[in-house]
C-alpha positions in Angstrom: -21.2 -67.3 4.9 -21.5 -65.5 1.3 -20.2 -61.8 1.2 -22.2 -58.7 -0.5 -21.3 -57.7 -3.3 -19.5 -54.4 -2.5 -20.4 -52.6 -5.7 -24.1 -53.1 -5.3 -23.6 -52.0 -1.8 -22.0 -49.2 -2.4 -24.3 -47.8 -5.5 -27.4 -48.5 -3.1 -25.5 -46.6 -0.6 -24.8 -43.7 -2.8 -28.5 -43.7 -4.4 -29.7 -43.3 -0.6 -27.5 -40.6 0.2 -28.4 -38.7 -2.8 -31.6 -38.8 -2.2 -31.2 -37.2 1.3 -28.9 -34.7 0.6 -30.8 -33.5 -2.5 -31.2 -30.0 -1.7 -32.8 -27.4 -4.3 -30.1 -24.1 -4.5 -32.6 -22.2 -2.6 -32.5 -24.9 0.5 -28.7 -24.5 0.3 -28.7 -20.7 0.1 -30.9 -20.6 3.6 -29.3 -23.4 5.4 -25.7 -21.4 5.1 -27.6 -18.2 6.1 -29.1 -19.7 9.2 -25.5 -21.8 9.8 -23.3 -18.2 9.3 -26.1 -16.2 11.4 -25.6 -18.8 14.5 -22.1 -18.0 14.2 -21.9 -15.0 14.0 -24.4 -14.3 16.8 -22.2 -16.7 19.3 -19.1 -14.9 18.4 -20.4 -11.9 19.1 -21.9 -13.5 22.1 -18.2 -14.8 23.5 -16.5 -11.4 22.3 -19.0 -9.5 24.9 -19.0 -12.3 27.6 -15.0 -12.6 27.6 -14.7 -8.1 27.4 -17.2 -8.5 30.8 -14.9 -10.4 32.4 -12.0 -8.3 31.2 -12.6 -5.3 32.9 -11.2 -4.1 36.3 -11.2 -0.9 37.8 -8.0 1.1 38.0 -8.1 1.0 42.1 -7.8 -2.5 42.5 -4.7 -2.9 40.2 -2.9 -0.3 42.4 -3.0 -2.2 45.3 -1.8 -5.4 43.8 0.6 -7.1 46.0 0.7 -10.5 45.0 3.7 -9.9 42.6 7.4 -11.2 43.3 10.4 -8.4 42.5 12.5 -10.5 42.2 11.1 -11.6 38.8 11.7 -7.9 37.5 14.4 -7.4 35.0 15.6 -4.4 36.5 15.3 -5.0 40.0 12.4 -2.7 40.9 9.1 -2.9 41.0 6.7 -4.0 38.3 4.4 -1.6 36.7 0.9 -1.3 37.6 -1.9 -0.2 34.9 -2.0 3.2 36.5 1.2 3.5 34.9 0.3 3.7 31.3 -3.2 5.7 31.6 -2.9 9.2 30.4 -4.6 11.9 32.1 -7.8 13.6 31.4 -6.1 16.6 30.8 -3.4 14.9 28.1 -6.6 12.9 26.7 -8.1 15.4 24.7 -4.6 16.6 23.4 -4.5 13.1 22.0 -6.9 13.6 19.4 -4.7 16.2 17.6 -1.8 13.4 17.7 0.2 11.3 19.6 0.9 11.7 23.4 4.4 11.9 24.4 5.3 10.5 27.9 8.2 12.8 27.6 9.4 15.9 26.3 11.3 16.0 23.2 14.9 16.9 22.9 16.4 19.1 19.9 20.2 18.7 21.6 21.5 15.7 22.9 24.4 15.4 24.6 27.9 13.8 24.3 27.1 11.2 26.5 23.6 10.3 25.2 25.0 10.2 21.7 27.7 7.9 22.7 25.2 6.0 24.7 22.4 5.6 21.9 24.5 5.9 18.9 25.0 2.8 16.3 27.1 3.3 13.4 24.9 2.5 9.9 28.8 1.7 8.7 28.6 -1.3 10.6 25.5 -2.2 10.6 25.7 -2.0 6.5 28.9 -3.9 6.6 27.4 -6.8 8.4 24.5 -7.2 6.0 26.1 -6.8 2.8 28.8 -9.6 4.3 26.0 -12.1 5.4 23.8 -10.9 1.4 27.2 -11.8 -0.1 27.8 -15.4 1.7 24.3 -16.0 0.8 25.0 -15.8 -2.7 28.2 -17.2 -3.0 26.4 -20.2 -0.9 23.6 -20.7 -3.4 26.2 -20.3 -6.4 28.5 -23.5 -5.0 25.2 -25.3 -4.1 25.4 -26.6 -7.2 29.1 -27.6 -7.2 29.7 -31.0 -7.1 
């Protein structure tokens, strides 16, 4: 059994595939239009179809049940979205800026301050002791 000549083979091959993918600029430009207006319609498509599906109504998450507590953090109950929907009343306040679940303070207390409060000493200490091993490690990495 006698085996083709590969390079005759393959310059056939590539003649033949030229010739069908010989497209004029103008063929290209409209095949990539059509190609990217597919797209584009079935993205838009999935975005609307997946939203659809999305949306519940704010009654039946309030009488979820189906939860465990036990899987809560802090012991209590999980939230429900209820929870983080802000009031008609609030919503057009919103517009003007953020709404606040809480009222500001302008004094805290002793006990909040000791509570909340991290000292920028420390914090500064650690960082320019983990900048400086950092640099001393990429000066000895060299070191034989």
């Amino acid at each position: 059994m006698k085996l083709p000549n590969l390079k005759e083979l393959f310059s056939s091959l590539g003649e033949s595939l030229a010739r069908v993918f010989s497209f004029s600029r103008k063929e290209v430009v409209v095949i990539i239009s059509v190609i990217s207006a597919v797209l584009i319609v079935s993205m838009v498509f999935a975005v609307i179809v997946a939203g659809a599906g999305k949306r519940n109504n704010v009654a039946d998450t309030n009488n979820y049940s189906g939860f465990d507590s036990s899987i809560s953090s802090a012991g209590g109950e999980l939230p429900f979205l209820s929870d983080f929907m802000i009031d008609e009343d609030r919503l057009q306040e919103s517009f003007t800026g953020p709404v606040f679940s809480r009222e500001g303070r302008t004094v805290w207390s002793a006990e909040d301050i000791e509570k909340y409060w991290i000292d920028p000493a420390a914090i500064a200490a650690e960082h320019l002791k983990i900048e400086s091993e950092k640099i001393i490690r990429d000066l000895f990495a060299d070191v034989p």
